[in-house]
Every structure is written in structure tokens, then in C-alpha cells.
N, C-alpha and C positions, 0 to 999 in steps of 0.2 A: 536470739532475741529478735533478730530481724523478720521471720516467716511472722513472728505472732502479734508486731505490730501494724505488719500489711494487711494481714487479716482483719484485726482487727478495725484500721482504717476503711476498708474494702466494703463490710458487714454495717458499719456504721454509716457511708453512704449510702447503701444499700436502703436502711432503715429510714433515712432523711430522704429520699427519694420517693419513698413509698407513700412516709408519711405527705407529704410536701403532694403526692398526687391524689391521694383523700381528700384531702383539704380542696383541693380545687374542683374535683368531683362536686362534694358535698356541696359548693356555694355554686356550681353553675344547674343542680339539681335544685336548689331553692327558689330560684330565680334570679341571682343577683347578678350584676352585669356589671363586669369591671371599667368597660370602656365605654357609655352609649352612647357615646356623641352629642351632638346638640340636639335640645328635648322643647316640647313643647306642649304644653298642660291643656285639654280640653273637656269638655265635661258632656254626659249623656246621662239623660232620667227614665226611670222604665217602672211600670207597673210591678213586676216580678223579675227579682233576680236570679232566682232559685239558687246554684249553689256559686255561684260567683264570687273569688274572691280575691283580695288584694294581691298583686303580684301574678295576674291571668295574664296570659297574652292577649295582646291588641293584633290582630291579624286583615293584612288583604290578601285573598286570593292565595291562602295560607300561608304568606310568609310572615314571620312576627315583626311588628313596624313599631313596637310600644307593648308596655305592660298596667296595666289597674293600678293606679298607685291608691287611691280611697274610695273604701263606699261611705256612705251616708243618709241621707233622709231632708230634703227640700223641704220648703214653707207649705208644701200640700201632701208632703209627710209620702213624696214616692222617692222610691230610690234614687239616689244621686248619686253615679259612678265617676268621677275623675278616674284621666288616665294621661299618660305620659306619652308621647310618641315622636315621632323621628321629625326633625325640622323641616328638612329638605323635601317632605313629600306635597307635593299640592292638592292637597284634599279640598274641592269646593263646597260649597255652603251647603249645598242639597244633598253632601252625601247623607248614608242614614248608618246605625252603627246598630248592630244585631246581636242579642245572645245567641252562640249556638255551643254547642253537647261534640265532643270529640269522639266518635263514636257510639256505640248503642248506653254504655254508662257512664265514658268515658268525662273528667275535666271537664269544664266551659271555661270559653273565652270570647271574646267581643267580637264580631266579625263586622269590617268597615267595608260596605259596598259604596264605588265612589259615584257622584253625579257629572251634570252637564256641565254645570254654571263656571262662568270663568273666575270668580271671584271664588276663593280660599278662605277657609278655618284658621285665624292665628290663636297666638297663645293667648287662653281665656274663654273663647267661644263654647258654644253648646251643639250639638248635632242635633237638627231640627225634629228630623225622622230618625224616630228608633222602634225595637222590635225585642220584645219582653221574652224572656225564658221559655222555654216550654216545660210546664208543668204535664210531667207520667200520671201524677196524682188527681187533677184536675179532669184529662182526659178518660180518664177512666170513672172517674165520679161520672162527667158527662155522659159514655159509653151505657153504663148499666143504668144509669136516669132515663136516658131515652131510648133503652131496648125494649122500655115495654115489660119489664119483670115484675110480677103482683102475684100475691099472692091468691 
């Protein structure tokens, strides 16, 4: 009786194991962040956000410093993206915060180019300068608009 309750202790850790590293696959595939340390809420408005969306990375220079925590719609009805990002970084007032495309169709996420100015973004602030989506859609309306195609 002893092989078949070893076994069977064995096979059931086995299976608590497995399960247990799905699990945490699954939430660090989502986005969620068990530990993020101390955070700090800033907000950016953009004409187009194309597919942007809660839970994007916030990125310098590729590394992720913050994720999108809300979009929304401001008193002049353009997007309003809140996002979350790492306390400790000094981000100054002029930096400007960018959509960009992770490859050719890949995700978008925010990209934060930083400025001069010695004074810093605290919790609440807005990024002065920002830089809208690129729309595929758009550029190609424009493309065949102005190639001159008539019948």
C-alpha cells in the first residue's frame, strides 16, 4: 500500500505544480503586476488613439516603466489616456509621450521620450507634448487622394 500512496502523493504534486504555473503564466500574460512598487498617475490627450488599450505598456527607450491604467474622452471630447508609472523616475515637464505600433501590426503602447527641463511630472500632471496614433487607414486614404487617380 506504500508504492501507491507515494505515487499518488508524487502525481498530485505534479498536478499542483503545473496548475500553480498556469496560473501565473496566465496573469503575467494579462498584464498584471504582482509587485509594482510605488506608482504614480499622469495623464496624456491625443487626437487618435487607434488601438490602444488599458493595460499597454508605458515605455522609455523600451523598457516598461508603467502601464495605461484608463482611457477616456476630455471636455473637448479627445482622448484621455491615464497611466500608471514608476515613482522613482524623473520625468521633466517637457517630456512628450507617444503612441507607437510594436512592430509592422504589432500591440501599441505609449512611448515616453524624456526632456530638458529640471522640474519633473508628479502624481496628477498631464504630458504637454504628445503624438497620436498612426493611422494605416488614414495614410492610405491620403496615398490614393493625392496620387492623382481619376477616372
Amino acid at each position: 500500500m506504500q508504492p501507491d500512496s507515494t505515487r499518488d502523493l508524487t502525481v498530485g504534486l505534479f498536478v499542483l505544480i503545473g496548475l500553480s504555473t498556469l496560473a501565473y503564466l496566465s496573469l503575467k500574460v494579462g498584464g498584471l503586476e504582482f509587485s509594482p512598487g510605488e506608482r504614480i498617475e499622469l495623464h496624456a490627450t491625443f487626437d487618435d488613439i487607434g488601438g490602444l488599450s488599458v493595460r499597454a505598456p508605458v515605455r522609455i527607450a523600451g523598457v516598461k516603466i508603467g502601464q495605461v491604467s484608463d482611457i477616456g474622452l476630455d471636455e473637448d471630447l479627445r482622448a484621455l489616456v491615464s497611466m500608471e508609472v514608476d515613482a522613482g523616475l524623473p520625468l521633466s515637464i517637457d517630456s512628450s509621450a507617444a503612441i507607437r505600433t510594436s512592430g509592422l501590426l504589432g500591440d501599441q503602447f505609449i512611448s515616453v521620450e524624456l526632456g530638458a527641463e529640471d522640474d519633473v511630472l508628479k502624481d496628477g500632471d498631464e504630458f504637454t507634448f504628445t503624438e497620436s496614433a498612426l493611422s494605416i487607414d488614414k495614410l492610405i486614404g491620403r496615398f490614393v487622394q493625392n496620387s492623382g487617380v481619376s477616372d
